[in-house]
N, C-alpha and C positions, 0 to 999 in steps of 0.2 A: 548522368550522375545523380545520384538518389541523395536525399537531404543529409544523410548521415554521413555519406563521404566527404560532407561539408564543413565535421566537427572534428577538431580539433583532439586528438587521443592524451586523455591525462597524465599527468605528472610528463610529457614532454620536454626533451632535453635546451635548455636556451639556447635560439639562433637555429633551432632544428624545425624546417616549413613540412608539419606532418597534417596539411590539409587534404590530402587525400589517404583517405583512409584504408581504401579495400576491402571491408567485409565480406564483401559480394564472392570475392576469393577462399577465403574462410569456412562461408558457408555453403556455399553455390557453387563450386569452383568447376573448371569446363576442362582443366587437365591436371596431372596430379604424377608429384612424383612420391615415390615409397621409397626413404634412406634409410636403409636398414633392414631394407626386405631381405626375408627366409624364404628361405625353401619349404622349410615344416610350416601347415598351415595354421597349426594350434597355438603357433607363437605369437607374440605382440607383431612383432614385423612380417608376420605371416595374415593373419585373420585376414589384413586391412586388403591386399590383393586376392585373396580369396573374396572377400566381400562383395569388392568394386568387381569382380570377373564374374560374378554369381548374380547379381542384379543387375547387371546389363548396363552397366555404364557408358555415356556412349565416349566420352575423351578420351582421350588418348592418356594411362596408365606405364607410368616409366620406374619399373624395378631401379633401385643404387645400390648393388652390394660390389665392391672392388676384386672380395674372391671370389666371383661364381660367373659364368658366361650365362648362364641363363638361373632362374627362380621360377618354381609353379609351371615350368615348362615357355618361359619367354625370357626373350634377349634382356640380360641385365646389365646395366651400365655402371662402368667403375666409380664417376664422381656426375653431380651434376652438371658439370660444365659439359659435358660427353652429350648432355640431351640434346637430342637433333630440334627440339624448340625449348623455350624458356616455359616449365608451368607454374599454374594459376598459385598454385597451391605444393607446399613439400608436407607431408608423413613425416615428422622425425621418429623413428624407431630405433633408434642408440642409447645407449647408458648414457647418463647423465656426465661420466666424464668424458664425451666425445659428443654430448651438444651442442657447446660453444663453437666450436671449429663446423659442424653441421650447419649451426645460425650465420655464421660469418661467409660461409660458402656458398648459401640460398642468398642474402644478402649484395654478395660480390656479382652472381651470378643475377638480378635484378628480379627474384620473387616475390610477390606479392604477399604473400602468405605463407606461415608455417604452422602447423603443429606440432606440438611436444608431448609427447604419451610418457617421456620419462619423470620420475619421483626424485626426491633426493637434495630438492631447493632450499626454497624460504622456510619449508617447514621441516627441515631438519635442523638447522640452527643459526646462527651468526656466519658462517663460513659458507653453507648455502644458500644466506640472503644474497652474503657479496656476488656468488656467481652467480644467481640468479639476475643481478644489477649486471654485472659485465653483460651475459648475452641480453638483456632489456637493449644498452646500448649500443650492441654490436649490430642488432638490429635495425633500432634508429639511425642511424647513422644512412640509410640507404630507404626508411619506408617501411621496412618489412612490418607486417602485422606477426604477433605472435598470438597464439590460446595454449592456454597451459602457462607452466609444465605440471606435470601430474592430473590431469586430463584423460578422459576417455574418449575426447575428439568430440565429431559432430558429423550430423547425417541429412540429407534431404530425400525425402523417400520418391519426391517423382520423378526425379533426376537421377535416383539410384547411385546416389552418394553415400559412401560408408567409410569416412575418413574416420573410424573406429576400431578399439580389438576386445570388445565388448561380446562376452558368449552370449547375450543378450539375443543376438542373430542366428545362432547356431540351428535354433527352431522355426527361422523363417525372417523374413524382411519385414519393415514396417509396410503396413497400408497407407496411403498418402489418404490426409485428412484435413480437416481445418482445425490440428489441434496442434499447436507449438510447445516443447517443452526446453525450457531455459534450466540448467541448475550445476550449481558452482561444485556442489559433488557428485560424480561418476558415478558413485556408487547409486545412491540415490535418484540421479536420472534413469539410469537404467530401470531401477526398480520399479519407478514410477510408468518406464515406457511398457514396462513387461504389465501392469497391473490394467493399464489404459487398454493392451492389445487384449486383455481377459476381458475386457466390458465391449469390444467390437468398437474402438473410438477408433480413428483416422489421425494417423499423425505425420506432418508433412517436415517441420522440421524437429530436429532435436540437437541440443548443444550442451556441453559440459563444459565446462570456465578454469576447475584446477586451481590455481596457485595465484591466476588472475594475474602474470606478470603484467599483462599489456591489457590484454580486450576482457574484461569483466564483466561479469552477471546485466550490469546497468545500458553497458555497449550493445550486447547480444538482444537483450530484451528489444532495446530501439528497434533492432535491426530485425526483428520476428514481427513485430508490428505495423509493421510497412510494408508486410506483404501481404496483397490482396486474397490470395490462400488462406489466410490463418486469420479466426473467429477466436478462438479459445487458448490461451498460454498459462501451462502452469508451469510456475516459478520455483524455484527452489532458493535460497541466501543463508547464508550464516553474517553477510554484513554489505554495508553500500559503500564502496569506494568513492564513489562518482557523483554524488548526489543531482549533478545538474544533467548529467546523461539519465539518471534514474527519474527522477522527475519529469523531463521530457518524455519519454518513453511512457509512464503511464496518463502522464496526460494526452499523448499521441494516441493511445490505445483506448482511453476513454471518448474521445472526438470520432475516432473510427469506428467506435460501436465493438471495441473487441473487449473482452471478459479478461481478467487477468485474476488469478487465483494462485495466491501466493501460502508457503510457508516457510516461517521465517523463524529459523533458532535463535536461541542466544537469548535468554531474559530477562541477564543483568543489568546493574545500574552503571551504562558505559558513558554518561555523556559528561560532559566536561562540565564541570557544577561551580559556582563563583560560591566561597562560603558564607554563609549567613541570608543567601537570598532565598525567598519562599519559593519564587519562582525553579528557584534550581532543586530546590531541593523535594518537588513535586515531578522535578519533568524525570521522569526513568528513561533511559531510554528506549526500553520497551514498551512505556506509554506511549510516548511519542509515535515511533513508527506504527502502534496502533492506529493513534487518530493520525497520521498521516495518510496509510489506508484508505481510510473511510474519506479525507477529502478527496484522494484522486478515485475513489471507484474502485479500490480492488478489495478483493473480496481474500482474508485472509483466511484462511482454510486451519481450524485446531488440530487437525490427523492428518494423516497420507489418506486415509479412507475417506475423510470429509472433501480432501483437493479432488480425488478421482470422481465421487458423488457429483459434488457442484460444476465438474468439465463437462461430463458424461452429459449432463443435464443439460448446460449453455449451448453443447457441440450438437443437439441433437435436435434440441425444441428451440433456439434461442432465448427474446426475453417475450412475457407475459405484457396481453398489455392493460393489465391492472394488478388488482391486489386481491383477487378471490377467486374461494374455493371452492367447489362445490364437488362432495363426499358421497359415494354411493357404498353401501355396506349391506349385506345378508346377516348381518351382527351387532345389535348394536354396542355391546362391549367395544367393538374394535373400529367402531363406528364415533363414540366419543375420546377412546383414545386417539384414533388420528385428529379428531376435532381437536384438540387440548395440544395437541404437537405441531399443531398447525398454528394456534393460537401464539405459542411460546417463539413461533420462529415469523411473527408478523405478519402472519396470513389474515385475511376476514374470513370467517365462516357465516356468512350471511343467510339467512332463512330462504328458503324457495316463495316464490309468490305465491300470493293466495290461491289464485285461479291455476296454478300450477299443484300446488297442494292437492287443491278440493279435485280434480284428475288421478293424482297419484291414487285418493284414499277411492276411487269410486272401483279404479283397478284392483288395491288391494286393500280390504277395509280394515286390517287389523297392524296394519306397518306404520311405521312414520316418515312421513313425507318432509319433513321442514329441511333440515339441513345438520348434522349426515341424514343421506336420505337413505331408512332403513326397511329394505323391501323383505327381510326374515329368511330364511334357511329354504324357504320355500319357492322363493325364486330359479334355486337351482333346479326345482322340478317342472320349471316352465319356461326353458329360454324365450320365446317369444317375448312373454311377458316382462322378462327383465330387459331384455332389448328396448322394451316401448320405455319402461321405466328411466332408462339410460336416455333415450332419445328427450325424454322432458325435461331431464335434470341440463343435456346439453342445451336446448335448444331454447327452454321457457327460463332457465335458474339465473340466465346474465352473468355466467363466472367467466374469470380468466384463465382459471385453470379447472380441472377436474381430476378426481383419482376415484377408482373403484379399489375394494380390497376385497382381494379374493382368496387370503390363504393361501391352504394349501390344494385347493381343491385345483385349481392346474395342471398336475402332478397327475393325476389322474386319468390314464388313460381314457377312459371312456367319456369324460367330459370336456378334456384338456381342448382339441381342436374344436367341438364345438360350442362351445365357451365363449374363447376366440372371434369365432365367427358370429356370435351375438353380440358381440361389443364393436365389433368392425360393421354390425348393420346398423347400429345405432347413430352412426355417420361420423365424421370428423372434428363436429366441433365449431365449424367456421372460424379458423384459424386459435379456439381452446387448446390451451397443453395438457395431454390426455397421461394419465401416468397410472402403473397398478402396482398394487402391492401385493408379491406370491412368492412363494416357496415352488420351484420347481426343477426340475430339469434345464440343464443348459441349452439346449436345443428347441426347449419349450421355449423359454425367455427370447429368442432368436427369435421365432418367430411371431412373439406379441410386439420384438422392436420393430420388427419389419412391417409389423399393423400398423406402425408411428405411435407406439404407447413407449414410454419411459418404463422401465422395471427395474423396481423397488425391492428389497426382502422386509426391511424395519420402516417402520414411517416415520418416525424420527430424521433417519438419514432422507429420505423423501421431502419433508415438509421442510428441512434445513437447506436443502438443495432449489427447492421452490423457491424460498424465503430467498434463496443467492441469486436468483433469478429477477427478483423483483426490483433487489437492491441494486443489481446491474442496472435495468429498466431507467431509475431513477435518476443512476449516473449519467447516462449516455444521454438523456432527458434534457437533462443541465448542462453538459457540454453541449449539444447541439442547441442550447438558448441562450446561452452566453454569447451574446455580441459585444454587449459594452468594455471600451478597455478600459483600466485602471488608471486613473490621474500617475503623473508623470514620479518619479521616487526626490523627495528632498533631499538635497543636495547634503555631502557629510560632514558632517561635524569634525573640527581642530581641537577641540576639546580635549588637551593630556592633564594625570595626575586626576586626584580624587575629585569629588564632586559634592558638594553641599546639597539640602536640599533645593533651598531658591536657585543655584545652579542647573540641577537636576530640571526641576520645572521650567526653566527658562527653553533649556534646551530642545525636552519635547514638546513645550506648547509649540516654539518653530514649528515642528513638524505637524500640526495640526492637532492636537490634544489639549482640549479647554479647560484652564482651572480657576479657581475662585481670585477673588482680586486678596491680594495680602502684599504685606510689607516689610522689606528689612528694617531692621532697629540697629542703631550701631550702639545707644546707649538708651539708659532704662528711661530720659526723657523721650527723648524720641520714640520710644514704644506706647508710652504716656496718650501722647500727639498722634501717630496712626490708628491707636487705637479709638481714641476720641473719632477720627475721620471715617474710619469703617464702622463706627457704630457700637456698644455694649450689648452681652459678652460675647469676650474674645477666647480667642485659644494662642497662648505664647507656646511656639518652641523654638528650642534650641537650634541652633544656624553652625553646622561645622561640620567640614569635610571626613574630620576623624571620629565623628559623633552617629553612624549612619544610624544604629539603632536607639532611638534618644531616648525611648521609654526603659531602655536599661540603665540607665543614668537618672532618670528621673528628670527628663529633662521636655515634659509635655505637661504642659497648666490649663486648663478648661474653664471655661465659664466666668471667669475674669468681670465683675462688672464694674468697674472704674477707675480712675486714672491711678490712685494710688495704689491697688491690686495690683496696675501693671507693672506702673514701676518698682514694686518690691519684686514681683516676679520674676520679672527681666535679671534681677542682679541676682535671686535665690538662683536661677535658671546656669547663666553664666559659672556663679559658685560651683555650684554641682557639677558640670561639665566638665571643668577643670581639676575640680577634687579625684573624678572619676578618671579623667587620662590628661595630666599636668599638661604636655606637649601641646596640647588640643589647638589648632588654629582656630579660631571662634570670631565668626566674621559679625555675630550679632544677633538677634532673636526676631525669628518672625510673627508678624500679628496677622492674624487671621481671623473671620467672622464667624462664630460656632452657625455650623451648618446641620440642621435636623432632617429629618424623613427620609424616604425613600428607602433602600433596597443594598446593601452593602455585598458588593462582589470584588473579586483581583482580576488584575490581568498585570502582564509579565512578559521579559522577553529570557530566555533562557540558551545558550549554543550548545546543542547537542554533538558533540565529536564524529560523527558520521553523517550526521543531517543537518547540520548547520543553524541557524539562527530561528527558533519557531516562539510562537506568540502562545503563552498562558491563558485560560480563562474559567473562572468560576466564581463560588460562591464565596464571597469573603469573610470577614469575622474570625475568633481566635480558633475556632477549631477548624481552620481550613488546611492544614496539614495530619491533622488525624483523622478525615475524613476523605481528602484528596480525594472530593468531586470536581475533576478538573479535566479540561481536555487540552488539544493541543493541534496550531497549525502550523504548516510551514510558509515561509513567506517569500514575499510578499501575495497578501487574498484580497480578491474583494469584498466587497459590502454584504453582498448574496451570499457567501463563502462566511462570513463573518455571525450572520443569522442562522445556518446549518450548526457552528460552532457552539452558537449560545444555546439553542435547542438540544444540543446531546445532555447537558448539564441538567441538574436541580435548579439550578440557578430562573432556567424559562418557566417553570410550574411559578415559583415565587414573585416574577415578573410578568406574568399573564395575569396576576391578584390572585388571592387567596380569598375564598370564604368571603367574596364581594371587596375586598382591598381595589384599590387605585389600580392599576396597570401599569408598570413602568414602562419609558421611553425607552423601548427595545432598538428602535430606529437610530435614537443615539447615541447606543450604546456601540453597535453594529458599527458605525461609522468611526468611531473611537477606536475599536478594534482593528479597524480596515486601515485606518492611518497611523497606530503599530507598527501595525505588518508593515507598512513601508518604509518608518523609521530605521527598520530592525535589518530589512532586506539594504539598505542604502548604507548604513554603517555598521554592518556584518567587522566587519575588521575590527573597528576599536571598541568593541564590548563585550562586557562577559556578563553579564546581564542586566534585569530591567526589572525593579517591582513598581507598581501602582496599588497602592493598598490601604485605607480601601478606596473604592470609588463609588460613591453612593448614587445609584439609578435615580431619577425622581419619576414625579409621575409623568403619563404620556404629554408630550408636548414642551415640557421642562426641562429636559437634555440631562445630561450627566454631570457630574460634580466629583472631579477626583481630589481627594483630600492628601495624600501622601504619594513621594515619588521618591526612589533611590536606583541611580544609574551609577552602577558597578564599569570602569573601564579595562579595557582589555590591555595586558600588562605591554 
């Protein structure tokens, strides 16, 4: 049993034990019935035995049609219960008003699996969620796995499964490869598999998701990633059901070294936003699932053209094992544009050596040798010589990767093979990723892949594709050096109804989040007296759970230097707060010690409706919403995870010092962030969000100082 059939399928009906899963049937299946099979092979319940009979299946294939003795010229059986074995997997190919009794029949009859290729559900309206709900349960009720409905199925090409009626195949079968493709629409899988088989990728499974009654995009994904076959998955989503399956799964695929290369619709601001918090009102939630992205490793792809690029690339060269380039070009035009494209997508384009130089210039005296190394127009009337040229660039320049640009001179019959064969003498590279950039013939391009060059037409899409390469590198880097685990999640908070701020503060210092020492005052002596004990100036505010923004009320005093300051303060404080919302519980006015220097940033918890509870972080100060330099984790991360976070920001240029400044306690900070994360992850339930703001950095060795905190509970 493989780890996935170990989890438990969402939204699960209560008292319903669905720990066995069955994907393996879904996707893999070893017998297969067709409900709804035709006769015509052009039809939906045609194609799919046409398919499986055309690719050599080896299961055993059981036609269900009740009128017909035989389909496609074999015995068809009236219902499934008639199958002379129980299979892995049912076909449903029925209208949508004859699914349910279809589900309920696979079900009774003890199937593991079905599919639904019919439309007509949840996204038709209120009437086809219900029935969409009925067959969910009638399924449950026995185990059954469902994909779909509205589905184009799913394929495994070594096994020559083609539980599809996708004309997709009409032109030939997939090639089985290391390349998986997940995506919740048909349309778009297909597209993507037709685009993939035009670049000569290898694709071993492919799956469409549909309606997502039961097994989702998040499900699937796990389940392509644990297979030792598949290197490369591109993903398709319009949304994540699942969060805790989706998160596994790319964390699973990052530890395996597998590339996951996503694109993700849908741009708007969906996430469940608590009103008045900075933090919500920063997280989009298509910011978010951005920097979710980038912490697990996946490489979000902005086209269909950029996903097919960056597969093409991973499934072919894997990862680089560094971060350079090194450019050979007959042009130097095209020569500094890919340098500048290479640049833009985080490549180094580092200088060739010296003593590799002073070689180049003695071969050709009038080229330049640094990097792009530009050997002139003239090379093409000496392959010899540009072969040796090629040979120094691979062999003396120390790149991790290399690209020659050749045009369109490829194209060319009378150069094109031997071209070619000047760049395949120049040797391999010792494990360098070799890529060119040409305009040519399809057949040409075949056979520079088949040299082990990557082909390119634009260098842009090239050096982007690199750049995805690198970044992969990185990931897989970090997962396979992550040993340490995460201190244990603090235990959750009981805490109902609003929260003050000393409240607030009480709460998450528990969890690990240190703040300055201050005092409630319940009257304006007593603020008198703590402030005297903290020391002059102070800063009074206002203490009330219905007060969370207190500078709108005017309810924050600074720099207080002595007792009678306070105590006027304390009662102007009180006044105001009350004037401003009569009701106001007002538990008393905090004394605090004005705190200077250092480096002003937020951080934040925010619940995203799809992604659940992620942690805020950036630069603080008033313009931090009109500027929303901010990124975003999901939780809980660690410490390690916490410093990738603060580095994507503005925030690390200002805390490495500026222009000789102090260097802030980045280390700190980090740890602040990491013990968030696990407040957030621990009492996901009862919150709707979290500000800290600001929280002033000090310098290194000084630790952090958060001056403001407002915890929003969840209704």
């Amino acid at each position: 049993m493989t780890t996935i059939d170990k989890i438990s399928a969402p939204t699960a009906s209560a008292g319903t034990d669905r720990i066995s899963v069955g994907l393996d049937a879904l996707f893999s299946p070893r017998s297969i019935a067709l409900i709804g099979a035709s006769d015509d092979s052009t039809r939906i319940g045609g194609r799919p035995l046409k398919y499986l009979r055309g690719s050599g299946f080896a299961g055993p294939v059981y036609p269900v049609n009740p009128r017909r003795e035989t389909v496609q010229g074999e015995r068809a059986y009236a219902s499934i219960v008639d199958l002379p074995t129980v299979p892995d997997l049912a076909l449903l190919a029925v209208p949508a008003a004859a699914t349910r009794q279809a589900v309920e029949d696979c079900a009774s009859a003890g199937v593991k699996a079905a599919t639904i290729f019919a439309a007509g559900f949840a996204e038709m309206g209120e009437e086809g969620k219900a029935e969409q709900a009925r067959i969910v349960a009638a399924a449950r009720a026995s185990g059954l796995r469902l994909l779909g409905p509205n589905c184009l199925g799913a394929a495994d090409a070594a096994s020559g499964y083609y539980g599809t009626f996708s004309v997709m195949l009409d032109d030939g079968f997939l090639t089985p490869g290391p390349v998986a493709i997940v995506s919740q629409s048909g349309a778009y899988g297909s597209h993507i598999a037709q685009l993939a088989r035009n670049r000569c990728m290898g694709i071993r499974h492919w799956i469409t998701t549909g309606n997502e009654c039961d097994v989702d995009v998040a499900e699937a994904l796990r389940w392509v990633v644990e297979r030792d076959e598949v290197k490369v998955v591109m993903t398709y989503a319009e949304g994540v059901r699942n969060r805790a399956s989706f998160f596994e799964a790319l964390d699973i695929a990052r530890r395996r070294g597998i590339g996951v290369v996503m694109l993700k619709v849908g741009r708007s601001e969906a996430g469940a936003h608590a009103v008045g918090s900075h933090t919500a009102a920063l997280a989009g939630s298509d910011v978010v699932f951005d920097a979710i992205c980038r912490q697990y490793g996946v490489y979000r792809a902005r086209s269909t053209a950029e996903q097919i690029d960056v597969a093409y690339a991973l499934s072919r060269a894997g990862v680089p094992s560094g971060n350079t380039l090194g450019i050979f070009s007959m042009s130097g035009g095209l020569g500094i544009q890919m340098a500048d494209d290479g640049d833009a997508a985080g490549l180094e384009i580092t200088p060739m050596p010296a003593a590799a130089q002073a070689e180049l210039k003695a071969l050709l005296p009038y080229a330049s040798p640094v990097n792009p190394v530009d050997a002139t127009a003239q090379a093409m009337t000496d392959l010899p010589l540009m072969t040796r040229y090629i040979q120094v660039v691979l062999e003396q320049g120390g790149y991790d990767m290399f690209v020659a640009i050749l045009g369109t001179t490829p194209a060319l019959p009378s150069y094109s093979a031997r071209l070619a064969e000047a760049l395949e003498a120049a040797g391999d590279g010792n494990g360098i990723i070799r890529a060119v950039t040409m305009s040519a013939p399809v057949e040409t391009v075949r056979a520079y892949e088949a040299r082990g060059f990557l082909v390119f037409e634009d260098s842009v899409a090239l050096t982007r594709a690199l750049g995805a390469l690198v970044t992969f590198r990185g990931s897989f880097a970090r997962a396979a050096a992550a040993t340490s685990e995460m201190p244990a999640l603090p235990a959750p908070f009981t805490r109902t109804g609003a929260l003050s701020e000393h409240s607030a503060k009480a709460l998450l210092a528990d969890a690990g989040i240190p703040f300055p020492r201050e005092c409630l005052a319940a009257t304006p002596d007593d603020a008198a007296a703590a402030a005297k004990a903290i020391g002059f100036p102070v800063v009074l505010k206002i203490c009330s759970p219905d007060v969370p923004h207190k500078t709108d009320v005017g309810g924050v005093l600074v720099g207080l230097k002595d007792e009678a300051a306070v105590r006027a303060g304390a009662a102007l404080l009180v006044e105001r707060a009350l004037a401003a919302v009569p009701d106001a519980r007002v538990e008393g006015v905090l004394v605090a010690p004005m705190i200077g220097g250092g480096a002003e940033v937020i951080a934040g918890i925010s619940i995203d409706a799809a992604l659940g509870p992620v942690v805020m972080f950036g630069l603080g100060g008033v313009f931090v919403e009109v500027l929303k330099d901010v990124t975003f984790r999901a939780v809980p991360f660690s410490v390690e995870e916490a410093h990738r976070m603060i580095a994507e920001t503005s925030a690390a240029v200002v805390l490495k010092g500026v222009r000789g400044a102090t260097p802030g306690d980045i280390d700190a900070l980090a740890e602040t962030l990491a013990a968030l994360s696990r407040f957030a992850a621990a009492n996901e339930a009862g919150l709707a969000g979290v500000d800290i703001n600001p929280i002033r950095v000090m310098p290194a060795g000084e630790g952090v100082v958060p001056l403001d905190a407002l915890v929003l509970l969840a209704e």
